[in-house]
C-alpha positions in Angstrom: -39.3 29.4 41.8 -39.0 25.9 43.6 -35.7 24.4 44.1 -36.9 21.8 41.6 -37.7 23.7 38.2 -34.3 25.9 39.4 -32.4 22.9 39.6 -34.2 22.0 36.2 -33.4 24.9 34.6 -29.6 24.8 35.5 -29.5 21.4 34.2 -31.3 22.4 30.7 -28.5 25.0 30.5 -25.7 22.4 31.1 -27.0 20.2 28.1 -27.5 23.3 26.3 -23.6 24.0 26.5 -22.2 20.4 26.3 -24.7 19.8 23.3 -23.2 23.0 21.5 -19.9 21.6 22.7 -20.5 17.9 21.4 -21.2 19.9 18.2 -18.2 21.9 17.9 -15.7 18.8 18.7 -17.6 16.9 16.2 -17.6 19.4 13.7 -14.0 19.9 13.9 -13.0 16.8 13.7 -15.3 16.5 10.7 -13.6 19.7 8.9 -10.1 19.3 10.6 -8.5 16.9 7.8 -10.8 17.9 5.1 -7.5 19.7 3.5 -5.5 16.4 1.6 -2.2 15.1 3.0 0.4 17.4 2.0 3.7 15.6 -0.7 5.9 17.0 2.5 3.8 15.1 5.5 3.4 12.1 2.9 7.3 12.3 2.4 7.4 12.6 6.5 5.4 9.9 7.2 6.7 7.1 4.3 10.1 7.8 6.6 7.9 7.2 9.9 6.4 4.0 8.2 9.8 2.6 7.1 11.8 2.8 10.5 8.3 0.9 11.8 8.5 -1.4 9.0 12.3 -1.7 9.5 11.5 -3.0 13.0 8.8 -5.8 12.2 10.1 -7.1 9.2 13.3 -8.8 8.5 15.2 -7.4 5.2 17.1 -9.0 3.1 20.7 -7.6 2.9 22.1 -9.4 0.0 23.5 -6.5 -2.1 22.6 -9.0 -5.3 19.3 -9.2 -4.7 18.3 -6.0 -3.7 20.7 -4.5 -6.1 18.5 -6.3 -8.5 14.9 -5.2 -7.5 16.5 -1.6 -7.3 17.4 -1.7 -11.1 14.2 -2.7 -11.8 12.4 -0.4 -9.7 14.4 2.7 -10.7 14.1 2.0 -14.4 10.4 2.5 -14.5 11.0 5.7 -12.4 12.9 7.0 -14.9 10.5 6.1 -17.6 7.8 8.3 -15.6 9.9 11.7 -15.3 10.2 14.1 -12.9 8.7 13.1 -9.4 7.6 14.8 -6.5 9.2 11.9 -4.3 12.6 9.6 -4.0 11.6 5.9 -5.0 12.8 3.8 -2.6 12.3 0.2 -2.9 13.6 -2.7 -0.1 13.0 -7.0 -0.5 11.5 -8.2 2.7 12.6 -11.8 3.2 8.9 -13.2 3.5 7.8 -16.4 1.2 4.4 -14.8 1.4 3.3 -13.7 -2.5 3.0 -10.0 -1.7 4.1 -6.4 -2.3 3.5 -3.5 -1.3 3.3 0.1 -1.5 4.1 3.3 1.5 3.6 6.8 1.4 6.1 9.4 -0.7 7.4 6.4 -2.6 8.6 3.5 -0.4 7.7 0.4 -2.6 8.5 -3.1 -0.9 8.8 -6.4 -2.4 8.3 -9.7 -0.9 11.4 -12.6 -1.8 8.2 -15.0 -2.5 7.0 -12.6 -5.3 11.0 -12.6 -6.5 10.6 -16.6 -6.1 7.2 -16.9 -8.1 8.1 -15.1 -11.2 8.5 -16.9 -14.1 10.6 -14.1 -15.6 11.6 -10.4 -15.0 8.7 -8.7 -16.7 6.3 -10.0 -14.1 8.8 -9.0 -11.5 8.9 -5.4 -13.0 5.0 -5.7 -13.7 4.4 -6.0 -9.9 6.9 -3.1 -8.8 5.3 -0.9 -11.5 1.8 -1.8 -10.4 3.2 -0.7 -7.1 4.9 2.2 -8.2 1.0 3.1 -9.7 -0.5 3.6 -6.2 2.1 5.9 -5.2 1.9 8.0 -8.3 -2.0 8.0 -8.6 -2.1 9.2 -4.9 -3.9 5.9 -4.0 -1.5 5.2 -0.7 -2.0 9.5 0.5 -5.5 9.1 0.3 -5.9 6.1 1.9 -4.1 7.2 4.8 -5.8 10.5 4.4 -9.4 8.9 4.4 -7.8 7.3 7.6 -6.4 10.2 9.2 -10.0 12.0 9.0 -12.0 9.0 10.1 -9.5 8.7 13.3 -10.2 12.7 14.0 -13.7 12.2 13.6 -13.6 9.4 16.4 -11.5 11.4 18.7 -14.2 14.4 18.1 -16.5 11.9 19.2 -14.8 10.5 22.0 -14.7 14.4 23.2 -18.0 15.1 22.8 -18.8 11.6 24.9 -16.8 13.1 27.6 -18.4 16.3 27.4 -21.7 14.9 27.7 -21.0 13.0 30.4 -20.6 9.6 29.1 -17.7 7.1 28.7 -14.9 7.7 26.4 -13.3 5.2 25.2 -10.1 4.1 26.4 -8.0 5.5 23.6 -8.4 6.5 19.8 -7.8 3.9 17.5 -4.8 4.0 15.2 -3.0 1.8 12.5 -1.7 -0.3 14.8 2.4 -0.5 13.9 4.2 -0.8 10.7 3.1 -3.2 9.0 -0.5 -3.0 9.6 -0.3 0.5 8.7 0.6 -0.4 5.6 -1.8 -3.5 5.4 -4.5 -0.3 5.4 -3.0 2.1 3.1 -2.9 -0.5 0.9 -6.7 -1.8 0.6 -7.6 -0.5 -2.4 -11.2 -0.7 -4.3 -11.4 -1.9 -7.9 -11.2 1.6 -9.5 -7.7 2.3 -8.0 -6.5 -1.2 -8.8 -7.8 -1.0 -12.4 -5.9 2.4 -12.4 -2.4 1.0 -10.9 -3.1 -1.5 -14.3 -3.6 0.9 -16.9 -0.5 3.2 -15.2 2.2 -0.4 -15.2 0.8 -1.4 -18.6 1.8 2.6 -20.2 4.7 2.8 -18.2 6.7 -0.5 -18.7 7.4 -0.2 -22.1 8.8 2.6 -21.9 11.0 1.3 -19.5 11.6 -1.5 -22.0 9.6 -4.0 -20.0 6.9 -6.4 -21.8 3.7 -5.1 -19.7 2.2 -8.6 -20.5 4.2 -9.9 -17.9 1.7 -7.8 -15.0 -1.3 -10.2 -16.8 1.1 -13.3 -16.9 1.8 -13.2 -13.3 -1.8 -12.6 -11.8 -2.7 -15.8 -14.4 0.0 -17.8 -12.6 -1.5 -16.8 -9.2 -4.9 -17.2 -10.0 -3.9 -20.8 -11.6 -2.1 -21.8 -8.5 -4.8 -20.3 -6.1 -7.8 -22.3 -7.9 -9.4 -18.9 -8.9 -9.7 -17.7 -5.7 -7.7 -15.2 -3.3 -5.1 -17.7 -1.0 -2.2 -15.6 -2.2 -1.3 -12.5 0.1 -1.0 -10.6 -3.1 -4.4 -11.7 -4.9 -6.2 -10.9 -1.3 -4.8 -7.6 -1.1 -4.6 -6.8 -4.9 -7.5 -8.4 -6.3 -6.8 -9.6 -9.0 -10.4 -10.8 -10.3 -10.9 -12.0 -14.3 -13.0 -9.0 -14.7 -9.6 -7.1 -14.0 -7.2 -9.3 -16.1 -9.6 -9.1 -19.1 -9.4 -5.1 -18.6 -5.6 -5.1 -18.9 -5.9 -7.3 -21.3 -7.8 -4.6 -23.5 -5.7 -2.3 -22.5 -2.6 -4.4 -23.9 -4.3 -4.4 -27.5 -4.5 -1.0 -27.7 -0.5 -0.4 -27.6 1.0 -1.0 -30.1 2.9 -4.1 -30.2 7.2 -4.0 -30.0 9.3 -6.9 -30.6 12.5 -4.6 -28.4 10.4 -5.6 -25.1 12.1 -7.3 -21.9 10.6 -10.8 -21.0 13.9 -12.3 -20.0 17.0 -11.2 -18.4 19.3 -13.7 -19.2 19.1 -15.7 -16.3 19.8 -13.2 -14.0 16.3 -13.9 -11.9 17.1 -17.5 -12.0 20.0 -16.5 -10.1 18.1 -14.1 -7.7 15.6 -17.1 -7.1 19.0 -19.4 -6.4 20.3 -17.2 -3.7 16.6 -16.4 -2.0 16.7 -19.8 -1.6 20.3 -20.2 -0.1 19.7 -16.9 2.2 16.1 -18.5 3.5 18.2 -22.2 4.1 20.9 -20.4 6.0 18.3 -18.3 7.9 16.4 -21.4 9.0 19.6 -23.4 10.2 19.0 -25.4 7.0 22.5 -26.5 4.6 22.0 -25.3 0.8 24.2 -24.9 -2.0 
């Protein structure tokens, strides 16, 4: 046999193994994550993604204030009973309309959502819509769906090296804190119509008036011109389609006359010291 077909022989058998090798690495990647995030690892990395949140974002340490979105926050995890995870929820000191959920219960609110409400069922409507995507496993799966796409690439990578080509020059990941939870909070239309119907059952029996979830994405949308300039509307969609839905969903339950809309004032005094805390963090007098 001539040094040539040898030669081309030995090299068929080399692609022979780094094929079946390419297939192995993708294949595990592929069946690697297949098994759901566990509550533990979700509990695990909600504490990861808070001390990275902790670093990016600036909190707000008035005891009022947070004091305030705690009561609210905890009420409505009373009215759900027994949970798998600690609520925990924290005011980021960001005029940006927005809130947001992490993994294993770590529910943050923005001050400009604290600001915008027009009363403290909206305020209670957004922390329980929050509250929703934790309990509905929407945040786990999302990072879950991530955690198996980001294997899947590295299988790839592998089998790129394997077959002689050129890896890339690292996997891809969520990129810090706060983008992290920029992704496991992108959420399709079923999962936000099912963070909806969860705040709408669960605020009354919290004593909460669930119109005040509808209320508030009206008042954004208003302000917005129907479209999606609010953080909150761009990642929470909150399209007609969806408000006419919890809408429907509001008829159904029957009506009570006991409900929260108002609190006495006490947001009105929330909204007074935001604005004091944001004047003295800017260099800005305020009384």
């Amino acid at each position: 046999m001539s040094r040539t077909c040898s030669s081309s022989a030995a090299g068929r058998r080399r692609a022979g193994r780094r094929a079946r090798a390419a297939a192995l690495a993708l294949a595990l990647g592929a069946t690697g994550c297949a098994t759901p995030i566990s509550v533990q690892e979700e509990r695990q990395l909600g504490a990861e993604l808070d001390r990275e949140v902790r670093r990016e974002a600036v909190l707000v340490r008035d005891e009022v204030i947070q004091a305030y979105v705690e009561r609210i926050g905890n009420e409505i995890v009373r009215a759900m009973g027994p949970q798998p995870y600690a609520y925990r929820f924290q005011v980021i000191s960001d005029d940006e309309i927005n809130a947001f959920a992490g993994p294993a219960g770590w529910v943050y609110v923005n001050t400009g959502i604290l600001e915008k409400a027009r009363n403290v069922s909206e305020v209670a409507g957004v922390v329980a819509h929050e509250i929703g995507h934790v309990a509905l496993r929407h945040v786990a799966n999302n990072y879950n769906r991530q955690r198996t796409t980001g294997l899947v690439y590295q299988a790839g990578v592998i089998a790129a090296a394997v077959l002689g080509g050129q890896a890339a020059a690292g996997i891809a990941n969520l990129g810090g804190g706060l983008a992290a939870m920029a992704y496991v909070n992108s959420f399709g239309r079923e999962a936000e119509r099912e963070a909806d119907a969860f705040a709408v059952d669960v605020m009354p029996k919290a004593g909460y008036d669930p119109e005040g979830l509808v209320t508030f994405f009206e008042t954004l949308q208003r302000e917005t011109g129907g479209g999606s300039s609010a953080d909150f509307l761009s990642s929470h969609p909150a399209t007609a389609d969806r408000i006419d839905a919890t809408k429907r969903l509001l008829e159904v339950h029957a009506r009570r006359t006991d409900l929260r809309v108002d609190d006495g004032g006490q947001l009105e005094i929330i909204q007074r010291r935001i604005r004091l805390l944001e004047a003295r963090r800017h260099g800005r007098g305020g009384r």
